[in-house]
N, C-alpha and C positions, 0 to 999 in steps of 0.2 A: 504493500500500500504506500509505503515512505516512498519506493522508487517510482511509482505512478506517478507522484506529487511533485519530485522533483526530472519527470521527466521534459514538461515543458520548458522549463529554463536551460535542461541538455540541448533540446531541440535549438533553440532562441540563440545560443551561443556558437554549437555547429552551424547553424546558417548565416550569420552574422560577417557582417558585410568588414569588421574588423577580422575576422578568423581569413578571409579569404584576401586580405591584403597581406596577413602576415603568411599566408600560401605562396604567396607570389615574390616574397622574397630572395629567393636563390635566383631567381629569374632578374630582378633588377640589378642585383651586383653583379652576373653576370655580362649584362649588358653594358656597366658603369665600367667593369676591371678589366673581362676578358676581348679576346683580340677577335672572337671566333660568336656568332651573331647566337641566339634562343632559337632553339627548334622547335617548332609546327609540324606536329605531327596529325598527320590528315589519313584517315581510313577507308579508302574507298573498295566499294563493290560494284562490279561491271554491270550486273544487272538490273539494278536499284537505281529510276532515275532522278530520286531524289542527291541519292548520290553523285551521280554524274554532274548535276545541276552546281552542289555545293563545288566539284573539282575543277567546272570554269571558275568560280571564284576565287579558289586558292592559286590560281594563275595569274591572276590579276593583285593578290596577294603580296605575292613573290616580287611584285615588279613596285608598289607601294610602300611594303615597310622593311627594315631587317632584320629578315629574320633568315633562318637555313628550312627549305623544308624536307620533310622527311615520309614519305606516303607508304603505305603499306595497305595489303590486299586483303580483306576479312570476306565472309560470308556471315549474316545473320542465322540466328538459331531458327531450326527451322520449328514455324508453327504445325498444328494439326491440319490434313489437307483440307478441310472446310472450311478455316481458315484461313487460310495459306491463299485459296484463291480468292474469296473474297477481298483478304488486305491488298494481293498483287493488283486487282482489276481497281478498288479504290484509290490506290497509289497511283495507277496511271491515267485515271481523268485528274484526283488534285495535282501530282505534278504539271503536266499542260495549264491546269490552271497557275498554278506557282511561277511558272516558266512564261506565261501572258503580263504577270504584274513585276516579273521582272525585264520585258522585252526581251528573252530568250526562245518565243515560241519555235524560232524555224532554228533549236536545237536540235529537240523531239519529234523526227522525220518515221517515226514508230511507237506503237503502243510498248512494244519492249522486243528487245534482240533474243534471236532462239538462241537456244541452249549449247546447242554446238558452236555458236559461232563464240559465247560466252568462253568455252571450256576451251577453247584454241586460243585468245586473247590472254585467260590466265598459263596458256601453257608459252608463250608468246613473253609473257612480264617476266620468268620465268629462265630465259635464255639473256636476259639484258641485264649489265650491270647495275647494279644497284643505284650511282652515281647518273645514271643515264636514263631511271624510270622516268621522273616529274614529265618529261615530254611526252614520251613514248606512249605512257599512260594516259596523256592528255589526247593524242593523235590516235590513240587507237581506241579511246572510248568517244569521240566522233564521229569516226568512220562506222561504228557502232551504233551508235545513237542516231546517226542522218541517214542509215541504210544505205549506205557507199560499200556492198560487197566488193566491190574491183582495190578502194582502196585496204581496205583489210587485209586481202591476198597480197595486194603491194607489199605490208607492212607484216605479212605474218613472213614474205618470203625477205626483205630486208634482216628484219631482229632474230630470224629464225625460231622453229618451236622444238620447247625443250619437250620433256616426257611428263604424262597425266600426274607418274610420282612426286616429279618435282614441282608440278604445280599446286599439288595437296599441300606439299612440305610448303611453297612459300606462303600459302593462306591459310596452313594452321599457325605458321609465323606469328602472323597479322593477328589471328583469334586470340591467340597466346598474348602478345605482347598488350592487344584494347584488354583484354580478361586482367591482367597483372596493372594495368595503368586504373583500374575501374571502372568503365564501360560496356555497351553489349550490343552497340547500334554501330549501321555503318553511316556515310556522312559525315562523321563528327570531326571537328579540329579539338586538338587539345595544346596547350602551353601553359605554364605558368601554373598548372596545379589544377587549372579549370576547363571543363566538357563546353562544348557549343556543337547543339547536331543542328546542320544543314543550314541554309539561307535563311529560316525564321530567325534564326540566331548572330547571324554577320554581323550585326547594326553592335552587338551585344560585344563580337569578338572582336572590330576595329574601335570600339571607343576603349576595352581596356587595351589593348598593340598600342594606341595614339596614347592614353594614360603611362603606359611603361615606355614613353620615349622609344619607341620603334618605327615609329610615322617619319617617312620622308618628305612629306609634305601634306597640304589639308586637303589633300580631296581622300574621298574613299567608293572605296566600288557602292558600297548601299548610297549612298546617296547620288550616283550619277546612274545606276541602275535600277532602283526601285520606284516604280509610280505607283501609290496608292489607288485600288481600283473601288468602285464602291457598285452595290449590285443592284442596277437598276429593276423600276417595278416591285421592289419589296414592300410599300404600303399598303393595306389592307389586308395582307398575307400573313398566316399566325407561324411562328417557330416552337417548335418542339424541342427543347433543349431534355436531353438525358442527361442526369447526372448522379453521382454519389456522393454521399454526407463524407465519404474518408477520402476523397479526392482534392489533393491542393490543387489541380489545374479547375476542376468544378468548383471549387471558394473563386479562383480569382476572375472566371467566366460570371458565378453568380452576382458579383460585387461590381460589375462593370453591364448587366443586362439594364439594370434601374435605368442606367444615361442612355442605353439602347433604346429604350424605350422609350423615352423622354424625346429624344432625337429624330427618330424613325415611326413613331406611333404603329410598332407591328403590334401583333399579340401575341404575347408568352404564354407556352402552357410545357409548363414543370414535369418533369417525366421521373422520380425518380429512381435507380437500379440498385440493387446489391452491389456492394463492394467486388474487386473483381476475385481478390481471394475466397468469396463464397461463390464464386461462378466457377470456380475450376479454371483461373487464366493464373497462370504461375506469376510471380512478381519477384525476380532476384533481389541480391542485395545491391547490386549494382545499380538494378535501375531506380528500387526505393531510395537510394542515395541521391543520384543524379537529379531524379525530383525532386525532391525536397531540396536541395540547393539551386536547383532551375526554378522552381516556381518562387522562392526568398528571392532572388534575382530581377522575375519579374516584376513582384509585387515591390520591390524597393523603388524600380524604373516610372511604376505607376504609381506610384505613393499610395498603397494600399496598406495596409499594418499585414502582419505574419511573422509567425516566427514563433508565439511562445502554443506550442502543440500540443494535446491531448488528445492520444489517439481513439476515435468512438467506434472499434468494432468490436463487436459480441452486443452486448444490451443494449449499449449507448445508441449503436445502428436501427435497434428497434424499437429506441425512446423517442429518436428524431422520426422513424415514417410515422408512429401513433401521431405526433403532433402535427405532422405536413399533412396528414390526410381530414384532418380535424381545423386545420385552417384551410385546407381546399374548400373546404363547406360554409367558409367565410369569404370567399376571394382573400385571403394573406395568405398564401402560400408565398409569395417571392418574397415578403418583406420575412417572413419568418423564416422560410432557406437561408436568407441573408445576414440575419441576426444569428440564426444558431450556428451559423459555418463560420462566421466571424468569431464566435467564441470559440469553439474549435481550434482554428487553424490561425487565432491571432490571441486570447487571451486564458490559453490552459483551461477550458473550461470541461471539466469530465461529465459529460452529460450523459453517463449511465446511472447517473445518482439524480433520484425522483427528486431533490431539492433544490438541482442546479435550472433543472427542466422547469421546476415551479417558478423559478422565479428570469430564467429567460421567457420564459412562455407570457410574465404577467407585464413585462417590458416591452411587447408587441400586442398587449390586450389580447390576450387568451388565457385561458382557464388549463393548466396542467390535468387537474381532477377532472375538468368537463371532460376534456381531451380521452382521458383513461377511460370512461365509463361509456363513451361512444364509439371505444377503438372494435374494429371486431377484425377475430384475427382472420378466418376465410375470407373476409372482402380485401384485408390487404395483402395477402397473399396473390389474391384473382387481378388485384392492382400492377403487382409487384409483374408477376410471369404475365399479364398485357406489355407491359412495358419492355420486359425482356425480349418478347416477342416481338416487339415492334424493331428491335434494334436490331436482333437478330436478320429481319427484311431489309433493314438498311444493307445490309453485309458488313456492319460494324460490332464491337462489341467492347470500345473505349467511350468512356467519358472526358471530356462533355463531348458529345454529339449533337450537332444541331440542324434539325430537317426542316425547310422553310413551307410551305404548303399553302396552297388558296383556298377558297370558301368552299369547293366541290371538294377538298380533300386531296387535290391533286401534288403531286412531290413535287415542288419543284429544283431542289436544290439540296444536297447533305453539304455537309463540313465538318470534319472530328479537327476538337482539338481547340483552345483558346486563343490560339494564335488566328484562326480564322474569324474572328470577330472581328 
């Protein structure tokens, strides 16, 4: 119970914007004493084209700050195959879209490269020095990406291909080395002590580069490449936002729909899901890391509070849906998702204890007790697996999720993820 109480203030200080400065020390002296520039180390996967996307940028990198960089070849773990193709087919309509709001559409000359052409490209990195990938890698996931078979064969008969062995060996490398740094995704840059996956993140990874004096100058690739796009025809059209109570990336979506709304005049309507550890979606330590320090990151960027945490699965998870579905029957549910996730995932608030709950609840004007006595568990149950069910249609099964829809019902649009707000 002691360690419950003081696990918020663990949390608050692991994410703390002071711990991650003094992360980033060896990297400044380095750059202040040594003769020899801070590596950037970029992880890329041939057939991720989120990946590909972040590896023009780290090209443009290279020529921007100093740094050395240093690329290496991973595959992702692989999900379950009903999975697996749903995330593939989702990854390649948002990439296109990702690739449109940064003027890279006529990158993406393919929904994605088959599989042989993939496994000859890594047998291909494979026969090339070390010293010699950054290009090769950049040149051969082009011809890739824009379906230029002729140059491929150009470029498999130039670098030559080594053997299927040696191309396992250099991408369990890669696995090996993201696994040991703490990461599990491909895309990602790391220096300095700190994870950035893919282009949602540049804006994040050239202000600290330009912060640790590695900027040769003020321009940076996100702001001569990125226009903010905005999605025409969304008024009158209601969103469905999925989310869950132990989700930092759903606090920091929940806390930012009020000005959505305010803005946009759509109409919200709250979906809540089980956490994804009660759905059978595995969550390492890696990536619960990664979050929890991405999402302190964000909320600092957006001046949102976060940081002192109290984690609510087991009770707490079935203290907050009694109360969201007992203020559904008020219209507050968004103000009261917003208040109870704010204590959550910004002031330690343990809302498995019926007293935390009475008196969040009487701070949005509701009734804890009324709440309890109206909760029934079959209807939220039949709430609960609707809602799963609905996500599952999406081909998604992360939070937040958000499906935009018109008055007939009709979908018009998914987007996972806070970043697409």
């Amino acid at each position: 119970m002691a360690i419950r109480g003081l696990t918020p203030y663990l949390v608050k200080g692991l994410t703390s914007e002071r711990l991650e400065r003094l992360r980033e020390l060896p990297t400044r002296w380095q750059n202040r004493w040594s003769s020899t520039p801070p590596v950037l180390n970029f992880f890329h996967q041939f057939d991720d084209p989120y990946s590909y996307l972040a590896l023009e940028a780290t090209s443009e990198l290279a020529a921007r700050y100093d740094i050395e960089l240093n690329l290496e070849l991973v595959r992702d773990e692989e999900l379950p195959p009903a999975r697996q193709e749903s995330w593939v087919r989702y990854r390649q309509h948002d990439a296109k879209r990702l690739a449109a709001a940064w003027r890279m559409s006529d990158l993406l000359g393919v929904d994605a490269p088959g599989s042989e052409e993939v496994e000859k490209c890594l047998r291909c990195c494979a026969s090339i020095p070390h010293a010699q990938q950054a290009d090769s890698l950049l040149r051969l996931s082009r011809a890739l990406w824009n379906n230029k078979p002729q140059q491929l064969e150009q470029l498999w008969e130039q670098f030559g291909l080594s053997t299927v062995e040696s191309a396992e060996q250099l991408v369990a490398k890669g696995n090996a080395k993201r696994h040991e740094m703490g990461h599990y995704q491909a895309g990602t840059w790391h220096i300095a002590g700190r994870w950035y996956w893919g282009l949602d993140r540049l804006q994040y990874l050239e202000a600290d580069l330009a912060r640790l004096g590695l900027a040769r100058d003020e321009t940076s690739v996100y702001s001569e490449y990125f226009t903010p796009r905005g999605l025409a025809g969304i008024q009158g059209k209601r969103l469905d936002v999925f989310f869950s109570f132990r989700s930092p990336y759903s606090y920091l979506a929940i806390e930012r729909l009020q000005e959505l709304k305010r803005c946009v005049g759509i109409e919200i309507c709250l979906r809540p899901v089980m956490p994804m550890v009660q759905r059978n979606v595995p969550l390492s330590v890696e990536k619960r890391n990664y979050i929890l320090r991405d999402a302190a990151r964000i909320a600092r960027r957006h001046q949102l509070p976060f940081g002192r945490v109290c984690d609510p699965l087991g009770p707490g998870i079935d203290n907050c849906m009694k109360l969201f579905y007992y203020a559904s029957g008020k219209q507050q549910e968004l103000d009261m998702v917003q208040h109870v996730m704010r204590g959550i995932w910004s002031q330690g608030e343990d809302v498995s204890k019926e007293r935390v709950l009475r008196r969040l609840s009487k701070q949005v004007g509701l009734s804890w007790e009324t709440a309890c006595a109206h909760s029934d568990e079959a209807a939220l149950r039949e709430h609960l697996q609707k809602n799963h069910q609905q996500l599952d249609l999406l081909g998604l099964w992360g939070v937040p999720t958000f499906a935009v829809t018109d008055a007939t019902n009709h979908l018009h649009s998914v987007y996972w993820g806070q970043d697409r707000l």
